[in-house]
Every structure is written in C-alpha cells, then in structure tokens.
BALOBA-1460 file (C-alpha; in Angstrom, 3 decimals):
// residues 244
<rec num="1" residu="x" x="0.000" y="0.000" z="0.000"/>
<rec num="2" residu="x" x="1.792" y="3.087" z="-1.225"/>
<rec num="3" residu="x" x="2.393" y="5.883" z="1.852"/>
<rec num="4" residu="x" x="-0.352" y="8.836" z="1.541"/>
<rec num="5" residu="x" x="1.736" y="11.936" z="0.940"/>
<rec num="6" residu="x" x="2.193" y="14.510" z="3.483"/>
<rec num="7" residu="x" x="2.794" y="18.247" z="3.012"/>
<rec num="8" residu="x" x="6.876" y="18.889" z="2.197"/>
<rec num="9" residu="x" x="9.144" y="19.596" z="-0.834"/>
<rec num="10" residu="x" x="11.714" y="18.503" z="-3.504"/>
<rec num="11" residu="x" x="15.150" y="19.270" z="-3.748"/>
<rec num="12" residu="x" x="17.301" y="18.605" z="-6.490"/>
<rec num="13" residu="x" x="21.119" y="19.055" z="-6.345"/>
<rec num="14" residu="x" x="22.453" y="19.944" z="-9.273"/>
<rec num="15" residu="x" x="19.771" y="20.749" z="-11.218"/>
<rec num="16" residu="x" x="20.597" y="23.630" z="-13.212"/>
<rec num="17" residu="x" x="20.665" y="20.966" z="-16.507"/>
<rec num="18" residu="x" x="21.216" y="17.603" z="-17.454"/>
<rec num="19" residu="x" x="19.443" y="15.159" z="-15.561"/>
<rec num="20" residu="x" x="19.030" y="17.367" z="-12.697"/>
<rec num="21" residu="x" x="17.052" y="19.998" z="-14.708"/>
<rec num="22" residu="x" x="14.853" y="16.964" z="-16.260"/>
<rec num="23" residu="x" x="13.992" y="15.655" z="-12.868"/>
<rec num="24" residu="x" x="13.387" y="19.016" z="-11.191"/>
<rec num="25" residu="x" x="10.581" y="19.333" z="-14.243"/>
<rec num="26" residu="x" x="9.157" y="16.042" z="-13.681"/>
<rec num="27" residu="x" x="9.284" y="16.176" z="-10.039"/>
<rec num="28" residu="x" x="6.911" y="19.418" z="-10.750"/>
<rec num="29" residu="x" x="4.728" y="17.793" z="-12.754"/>
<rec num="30" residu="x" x="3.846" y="15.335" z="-9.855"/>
<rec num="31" residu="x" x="3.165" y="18.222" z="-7.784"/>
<rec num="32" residu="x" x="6.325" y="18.801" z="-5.577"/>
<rec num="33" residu="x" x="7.370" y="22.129" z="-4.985"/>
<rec num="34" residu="x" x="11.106" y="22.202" z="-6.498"/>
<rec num="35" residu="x" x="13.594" y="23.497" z="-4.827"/>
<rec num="36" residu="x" x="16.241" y="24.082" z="-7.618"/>
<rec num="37" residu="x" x="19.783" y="23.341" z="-6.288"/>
<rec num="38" residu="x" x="23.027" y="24.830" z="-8.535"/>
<rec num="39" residu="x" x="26.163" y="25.813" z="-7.793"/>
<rec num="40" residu="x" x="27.744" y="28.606" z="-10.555"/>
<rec num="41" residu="x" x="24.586" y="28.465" z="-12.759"/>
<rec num="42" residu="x" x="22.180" y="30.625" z="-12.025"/>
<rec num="43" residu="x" x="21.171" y="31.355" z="-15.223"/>
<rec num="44" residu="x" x="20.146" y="27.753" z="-16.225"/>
<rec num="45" residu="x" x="18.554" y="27.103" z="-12.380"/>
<rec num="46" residu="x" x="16.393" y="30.106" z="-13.306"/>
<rec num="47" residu="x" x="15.224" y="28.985" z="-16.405"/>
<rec num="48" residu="x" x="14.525" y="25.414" z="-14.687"/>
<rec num="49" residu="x" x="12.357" y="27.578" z="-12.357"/>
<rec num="50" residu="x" x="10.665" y="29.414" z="-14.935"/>
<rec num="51" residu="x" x="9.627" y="26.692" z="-16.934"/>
<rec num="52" residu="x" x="8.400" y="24.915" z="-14.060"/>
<rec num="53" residu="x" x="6.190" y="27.870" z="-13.026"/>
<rec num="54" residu="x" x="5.013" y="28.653" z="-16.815"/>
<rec num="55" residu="x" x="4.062" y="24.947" z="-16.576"/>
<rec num="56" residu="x" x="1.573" y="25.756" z="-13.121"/>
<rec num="57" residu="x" x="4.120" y="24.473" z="-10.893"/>
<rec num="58" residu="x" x="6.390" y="25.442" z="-7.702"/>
<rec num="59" residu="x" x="9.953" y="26.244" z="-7.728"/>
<rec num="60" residu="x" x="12.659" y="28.241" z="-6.254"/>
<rec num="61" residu="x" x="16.190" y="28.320" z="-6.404"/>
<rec num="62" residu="x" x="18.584" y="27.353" z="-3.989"/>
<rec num="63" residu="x" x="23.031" y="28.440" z="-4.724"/>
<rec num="64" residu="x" x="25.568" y="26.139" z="-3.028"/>
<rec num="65" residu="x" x="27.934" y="24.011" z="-3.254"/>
<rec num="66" residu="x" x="27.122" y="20.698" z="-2.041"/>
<rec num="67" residu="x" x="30.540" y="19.750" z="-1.430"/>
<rec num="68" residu="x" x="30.269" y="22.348" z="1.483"/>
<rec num="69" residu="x" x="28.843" y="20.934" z="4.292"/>
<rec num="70" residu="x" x="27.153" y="23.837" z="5.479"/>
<rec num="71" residu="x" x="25.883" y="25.018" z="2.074"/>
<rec num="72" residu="x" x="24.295" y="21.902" z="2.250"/>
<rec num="73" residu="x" x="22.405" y="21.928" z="5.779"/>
<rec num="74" residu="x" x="20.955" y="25.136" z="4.818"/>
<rec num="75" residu="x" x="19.437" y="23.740" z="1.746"/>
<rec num="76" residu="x" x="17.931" y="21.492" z="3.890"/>
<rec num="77" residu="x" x="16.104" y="23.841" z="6.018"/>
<rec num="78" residu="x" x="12.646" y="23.709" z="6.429"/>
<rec num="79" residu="x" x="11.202" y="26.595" z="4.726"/>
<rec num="80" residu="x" x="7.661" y="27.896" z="3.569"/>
<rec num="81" residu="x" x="7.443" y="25.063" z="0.905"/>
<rec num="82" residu="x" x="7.816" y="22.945" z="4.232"/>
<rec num="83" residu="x" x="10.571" y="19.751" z="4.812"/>
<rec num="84" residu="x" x="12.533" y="18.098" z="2.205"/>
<rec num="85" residu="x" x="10.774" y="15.207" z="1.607"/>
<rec num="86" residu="x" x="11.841" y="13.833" z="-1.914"/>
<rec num="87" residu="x" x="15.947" y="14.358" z="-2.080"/>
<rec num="88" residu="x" x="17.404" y="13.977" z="-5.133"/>
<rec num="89" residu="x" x="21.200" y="14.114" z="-5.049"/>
<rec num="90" residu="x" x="22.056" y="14.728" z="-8.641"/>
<rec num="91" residu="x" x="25.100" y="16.551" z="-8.510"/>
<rec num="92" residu="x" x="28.231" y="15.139" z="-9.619"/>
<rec num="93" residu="x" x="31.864" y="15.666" z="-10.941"/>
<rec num="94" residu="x" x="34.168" y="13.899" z="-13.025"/>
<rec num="95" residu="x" x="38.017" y="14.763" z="-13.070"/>
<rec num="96" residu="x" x="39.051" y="11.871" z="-15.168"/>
<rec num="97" residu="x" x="42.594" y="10.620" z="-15.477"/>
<rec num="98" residu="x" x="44.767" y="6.995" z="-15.056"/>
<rec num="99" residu="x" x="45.333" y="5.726" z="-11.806"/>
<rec num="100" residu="x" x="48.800" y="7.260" z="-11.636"/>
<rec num="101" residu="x" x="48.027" y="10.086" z="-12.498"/>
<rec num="102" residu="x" x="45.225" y="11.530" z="-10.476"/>
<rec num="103" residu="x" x="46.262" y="13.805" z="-7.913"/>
<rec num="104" residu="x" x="45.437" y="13.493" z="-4.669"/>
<rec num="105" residu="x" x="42.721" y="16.833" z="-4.155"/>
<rec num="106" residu="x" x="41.369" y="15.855" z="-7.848"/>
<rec num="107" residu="x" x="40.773" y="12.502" z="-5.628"/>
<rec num="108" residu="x" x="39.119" y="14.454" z="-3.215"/>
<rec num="109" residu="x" x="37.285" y="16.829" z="-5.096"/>
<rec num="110" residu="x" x="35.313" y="14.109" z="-6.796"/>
<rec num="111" residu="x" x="34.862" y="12.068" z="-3.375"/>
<rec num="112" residu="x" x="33.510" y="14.832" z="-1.679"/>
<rec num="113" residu="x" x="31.026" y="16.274" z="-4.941"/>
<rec num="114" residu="x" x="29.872" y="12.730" z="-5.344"/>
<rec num="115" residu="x" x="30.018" y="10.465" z="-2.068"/>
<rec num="116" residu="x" x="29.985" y="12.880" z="0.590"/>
<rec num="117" residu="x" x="27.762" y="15.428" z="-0.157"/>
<rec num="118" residu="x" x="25.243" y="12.502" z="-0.826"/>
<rec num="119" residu="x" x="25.815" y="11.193" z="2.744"/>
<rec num="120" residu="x" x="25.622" y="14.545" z="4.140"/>
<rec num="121" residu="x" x="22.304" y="15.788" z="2.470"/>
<rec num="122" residu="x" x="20.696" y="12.662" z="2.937"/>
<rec num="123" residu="x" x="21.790" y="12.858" z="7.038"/>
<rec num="124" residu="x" x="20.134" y="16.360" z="7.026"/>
<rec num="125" residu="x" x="17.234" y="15.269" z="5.172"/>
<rec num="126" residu="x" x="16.192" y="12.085" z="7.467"/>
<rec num="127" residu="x" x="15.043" y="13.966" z="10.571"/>
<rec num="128" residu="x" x="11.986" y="15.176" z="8.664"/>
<rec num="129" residu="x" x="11.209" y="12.264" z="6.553"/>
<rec num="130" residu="x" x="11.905" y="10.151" z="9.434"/>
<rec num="131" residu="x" x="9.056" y="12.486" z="11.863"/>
<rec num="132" residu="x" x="6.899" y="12.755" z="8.486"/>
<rec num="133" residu="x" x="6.761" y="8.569" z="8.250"/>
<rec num="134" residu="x" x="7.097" y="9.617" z="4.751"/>
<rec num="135" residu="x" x="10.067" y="10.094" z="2.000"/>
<rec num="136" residu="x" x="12.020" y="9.336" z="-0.803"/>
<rec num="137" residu="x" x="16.357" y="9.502" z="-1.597"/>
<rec num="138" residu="x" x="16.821" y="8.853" z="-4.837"/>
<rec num="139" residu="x" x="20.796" y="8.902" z="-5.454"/>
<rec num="140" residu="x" x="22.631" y="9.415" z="-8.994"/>
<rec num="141" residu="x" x="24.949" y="6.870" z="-9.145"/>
<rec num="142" residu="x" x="26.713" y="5.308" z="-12.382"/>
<rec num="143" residu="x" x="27.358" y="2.711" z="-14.376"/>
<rec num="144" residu="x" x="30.823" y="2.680" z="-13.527"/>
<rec num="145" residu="x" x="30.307" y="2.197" z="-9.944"/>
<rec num="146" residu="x" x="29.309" y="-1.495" z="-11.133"/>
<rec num="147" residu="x" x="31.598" y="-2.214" z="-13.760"/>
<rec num="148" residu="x" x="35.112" y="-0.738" z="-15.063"/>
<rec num="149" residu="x" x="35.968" y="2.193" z="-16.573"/>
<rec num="150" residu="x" x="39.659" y="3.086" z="-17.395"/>
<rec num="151" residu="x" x="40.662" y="6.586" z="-16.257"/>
<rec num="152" residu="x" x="37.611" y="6.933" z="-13.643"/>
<rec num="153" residu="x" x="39.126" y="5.428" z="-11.245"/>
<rec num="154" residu="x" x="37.937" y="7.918" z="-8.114"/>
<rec num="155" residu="x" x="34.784" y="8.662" z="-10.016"/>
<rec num="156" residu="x" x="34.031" y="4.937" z="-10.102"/>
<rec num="157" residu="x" x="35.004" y="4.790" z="-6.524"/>
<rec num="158" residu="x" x="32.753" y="7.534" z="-5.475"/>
<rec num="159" residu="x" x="29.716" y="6.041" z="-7.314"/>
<rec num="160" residu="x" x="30.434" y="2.540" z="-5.931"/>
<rec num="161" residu="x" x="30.102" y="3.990" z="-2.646"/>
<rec num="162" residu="x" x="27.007" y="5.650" z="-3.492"/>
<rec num="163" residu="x" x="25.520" y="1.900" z="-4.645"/>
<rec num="164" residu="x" x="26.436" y="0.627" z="-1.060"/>
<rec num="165" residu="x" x="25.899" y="3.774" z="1.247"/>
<rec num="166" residu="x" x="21.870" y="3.528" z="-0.811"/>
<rec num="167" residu="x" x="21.226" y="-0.079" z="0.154"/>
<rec num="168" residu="x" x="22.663" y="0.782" z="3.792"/>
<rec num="169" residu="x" x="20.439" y="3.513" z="4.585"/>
<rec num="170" residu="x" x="17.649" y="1.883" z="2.957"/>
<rec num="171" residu="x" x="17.557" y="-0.920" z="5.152"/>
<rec num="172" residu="x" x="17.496" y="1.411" z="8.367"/>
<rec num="173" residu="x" x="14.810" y="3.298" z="7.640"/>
<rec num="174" residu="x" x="12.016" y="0.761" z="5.723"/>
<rec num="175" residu="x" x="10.005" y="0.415" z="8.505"/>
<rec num="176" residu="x" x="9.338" y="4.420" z="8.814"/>
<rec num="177" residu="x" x="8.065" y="4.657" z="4.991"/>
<rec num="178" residu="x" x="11.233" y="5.632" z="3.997"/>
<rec num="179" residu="x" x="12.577" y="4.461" z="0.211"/>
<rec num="180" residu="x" x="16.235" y="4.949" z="-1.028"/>
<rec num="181" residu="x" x="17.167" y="3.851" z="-3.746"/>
<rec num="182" residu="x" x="19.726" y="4.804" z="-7.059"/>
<rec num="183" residu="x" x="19.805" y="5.326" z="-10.326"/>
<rec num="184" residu="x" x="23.102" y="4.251" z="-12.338"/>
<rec num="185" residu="x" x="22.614" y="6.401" z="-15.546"/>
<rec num="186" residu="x" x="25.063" y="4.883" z="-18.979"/>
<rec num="187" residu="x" x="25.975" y="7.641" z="-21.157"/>
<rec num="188" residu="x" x="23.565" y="10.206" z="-21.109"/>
<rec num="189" residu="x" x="23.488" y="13.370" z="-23.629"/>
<rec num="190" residu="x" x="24.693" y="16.018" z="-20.615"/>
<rec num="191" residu="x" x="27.422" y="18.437" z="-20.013"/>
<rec num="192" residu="x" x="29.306" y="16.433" z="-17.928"/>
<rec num="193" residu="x" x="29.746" y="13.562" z="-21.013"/>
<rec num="194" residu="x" x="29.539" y="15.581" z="-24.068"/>
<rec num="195" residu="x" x="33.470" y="15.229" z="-25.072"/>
<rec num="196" residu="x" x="33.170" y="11.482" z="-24.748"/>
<rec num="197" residu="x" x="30.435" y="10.313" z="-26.804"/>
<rec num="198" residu="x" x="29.919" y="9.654" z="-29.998"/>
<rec num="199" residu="x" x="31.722" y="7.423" z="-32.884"/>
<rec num="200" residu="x" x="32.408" y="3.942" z="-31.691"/>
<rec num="201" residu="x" x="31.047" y="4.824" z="-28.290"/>
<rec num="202" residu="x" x="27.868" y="4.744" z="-29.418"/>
<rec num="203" residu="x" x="28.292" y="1.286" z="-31.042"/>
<rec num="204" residu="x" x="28.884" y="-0.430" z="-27.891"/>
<rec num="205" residu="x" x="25.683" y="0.550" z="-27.061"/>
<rec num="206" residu="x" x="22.958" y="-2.551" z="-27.257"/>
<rec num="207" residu="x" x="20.445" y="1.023" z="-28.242"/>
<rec num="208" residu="x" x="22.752" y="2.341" z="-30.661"/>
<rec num="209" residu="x" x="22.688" y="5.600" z="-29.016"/>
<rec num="210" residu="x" x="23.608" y="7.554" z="-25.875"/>
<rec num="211" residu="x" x="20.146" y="8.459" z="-23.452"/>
<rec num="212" residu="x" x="18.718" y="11.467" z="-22.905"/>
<rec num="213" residu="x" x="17.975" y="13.322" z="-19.381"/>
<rec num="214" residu="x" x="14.522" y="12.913" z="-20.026"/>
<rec num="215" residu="x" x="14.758" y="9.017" z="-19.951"/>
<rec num="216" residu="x" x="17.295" y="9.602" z="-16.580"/>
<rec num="217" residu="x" x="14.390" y="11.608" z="-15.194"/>
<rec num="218" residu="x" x="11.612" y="9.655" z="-15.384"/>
<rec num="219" residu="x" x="12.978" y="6.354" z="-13.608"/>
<rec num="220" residu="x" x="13.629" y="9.015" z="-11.072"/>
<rec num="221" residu="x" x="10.163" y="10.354" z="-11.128"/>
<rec num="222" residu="x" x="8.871" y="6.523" z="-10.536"/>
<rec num="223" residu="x" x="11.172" y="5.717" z="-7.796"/>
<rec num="224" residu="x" x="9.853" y="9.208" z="-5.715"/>
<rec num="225" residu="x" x="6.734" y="8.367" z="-7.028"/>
<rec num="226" residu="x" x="3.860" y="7.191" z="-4.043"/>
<rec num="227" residu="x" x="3.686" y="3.725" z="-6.290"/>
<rec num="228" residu="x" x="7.131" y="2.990" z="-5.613"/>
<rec num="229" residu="x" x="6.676" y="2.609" z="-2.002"/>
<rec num="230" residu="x" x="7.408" y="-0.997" z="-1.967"/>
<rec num="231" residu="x" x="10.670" y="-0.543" z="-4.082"/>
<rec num="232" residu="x" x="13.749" y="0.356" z="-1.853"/>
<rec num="233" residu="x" x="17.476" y="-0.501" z="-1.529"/>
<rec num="234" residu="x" x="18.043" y="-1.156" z="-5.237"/>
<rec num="235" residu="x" x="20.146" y="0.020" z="-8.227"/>
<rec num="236" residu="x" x="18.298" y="0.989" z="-11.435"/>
<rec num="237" residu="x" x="20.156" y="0.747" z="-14.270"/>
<rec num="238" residu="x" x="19.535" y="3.160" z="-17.430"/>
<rec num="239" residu="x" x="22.071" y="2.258" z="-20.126"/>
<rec num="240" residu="x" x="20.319" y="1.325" z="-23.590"/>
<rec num="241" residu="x" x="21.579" y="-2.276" z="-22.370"/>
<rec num="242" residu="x" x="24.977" y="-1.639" z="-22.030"/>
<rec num="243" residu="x" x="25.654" y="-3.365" z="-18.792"/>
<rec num="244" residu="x" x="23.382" y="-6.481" z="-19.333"/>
C-alpha cells in the first residue's frame, strides 16, 4: 500500500541541466514544490524555475555548493514550501585521469562532490522524513560504480560507494516509509559527457545511441513516485543495455 503523501518539498542538487534539470521538471509535474539546487549556474537554475512555473508548478532556487557541508544543511532547512521530503542528489563531478596520475585533491574533489555530499544531504534530510513517516532519496549513481571504466578510477570509486551507502540507509529506515534507492545512468546526452560520446562509443551501445535526461528523469520520477513505495534498496540501471 503506497504511503499517503504529506505536506513537504523537492530538492534537487544539481539541477541547473542535465538530468538534474529533467527531474526538477518532472518532479513538478507530480506536484512537488522544487527546490532548484546549482552551484555557478544561475542562469540555467532560473530557467529550470521558470519553466516549471510557466508549466503551473512550484519552484525556487537554492546556490551552493554541495561539497560544502554547510551550504548543504541550509538547503535542507525547512522553509515555507515545508521539509525536504523527496531528495534527489544529482550533482556530480568527473576529473578523469589513469590511476597514476590523479592527484590526490582531484581525488578528493570528486569524493567529496559525489560520495559525501550525498551522505551529508541525505543525514540532514532524514530527521523530517523520518518524523513525516514519509520520504524518498533517490541517489545518482553510475554505471561505472558497477563495472570498469579506465581513467575513472575515483569517479568509479565515489559512485560505488554511493551503490552501497543507498542499500545501507535503505535498510534502516524501511520500517518508517522511507525508500532509497539509485539510479546508475550509462551515457547520457549532458554536459558532464559531451566530449566522450559519440563514434564507436555509441556502437557499444545494445540502443545504438547515448540516453537522454529525459529518460534519466523519469525512472527518477517513478522511484519518488507514491507507487514505488514498496521498491527500496536497489540500483536501477539506465544504459540502452549496455551493462546487461
């Protein structure tokens, strides 16, 4: 029996574009007031906004970087569109390099974007959902945090530990009507992989092509959704088959 929604928000890290923009828009659509997280863009978190309010929905926009530990409690505040009770941690960064060659803060730097930030917003977002007996983490991991990928090896690291901090949490908060759950995304059309795809990329591909945000988006929308309320602790994969 799927959990009878109480009165809170969305937020959306990263959600100035890309998948983050898609899923701020969808999450809209199902009647969430957005809270549109960026961290440099303001432009493009604006025009996520507007388009969400031309479309009869809720949205405002939230600056800070998520790596920042107080930038992200704050965006976690209650406020007047209530508690955070859909999380979405979106935002992600990719400093790509061989083994031997990755520093040790571009290390970090990814760690912290990726793995920590998710840990810490999700922390600050469980005291309401937890009170609320209501709510729903959906993390952005990757398709590399379950199989290889040369030259990502701390972005693969971070994501893996996404995968395995989602199923932890998960299983300690079931019985409150909590969900969380993540979404490993292939190659998606966004800023953060347009100079990798195309050519033979795309050939690897069972699909024959790369995914859109859109597509990214709307397993996110179902897995917030009130009829996923039985579906927690997994990995959804969205890769045009290339990890089957």
């Amino acid at each position: 029996m799927a959990a009878e929604r109480p009165q809170g928000c969305a937020l959306v890290t990263g959600a100035s574009r890309g998948i983050g923009a898609a899923t701020a828009t969808a999450l809209a659509a199902d009647g969430w007031p957005v809270r549109v997280n960026y961290r440099n863009d303001e432009e493009g978190a604006r025009e996520v906004a507007a388009k969400i309010e031309a479309a009869g929905g809720s949205a405002s926009v939230v600056q800070g970087d998520v790596a920042d530990g107080e930038a992200v409690a704050s965006m976690l505040e209650p406020g007047e569109d209530g508690p955070v009770l859909v999380l979405v941690n979106n935002a992600g960064l990719r400093l790509d390099g061989l083994s031997p060659q990755i520093e040790d803060e571009q290390w970090q730097r990814v760690i912290d974007v990726n793995l920590t930030a998710t840990f810490r917003a999700t922390r600050a977002a469980l005291p309401a959902m937890l009170r609320a007996r209501f709510g729903r983490v959906v993390n952005v991991a990757s398709i590399v945090g379950l199989h290889a990928n040369a030259g990502q090896a701390n972005y693969a690291a971070s994501k893996a530990g996404v995968i395995g901090f989602t199923k932890t949490v998960a299983v300690e908060v079931a019985r409150r009507g909590i969900t969380v759950n993540a979404v490993a995304p292939g190659f998606i059309e966004t800023k953060l992989t347009e100079e990798i795809l195309g050519g033979e990329l795309e050939k690897a591909i069972p699909a024959r092509r790369v995914g859109t945000p859109e597509e990214a988006a709307a397993c996110i929308r179902f897995l917030a959704s009130e009829e996923a309320s039985y579906v927690t602790g997994t990995t959804l994969t969205v890769d045009g088959g290339l990890s089957a």
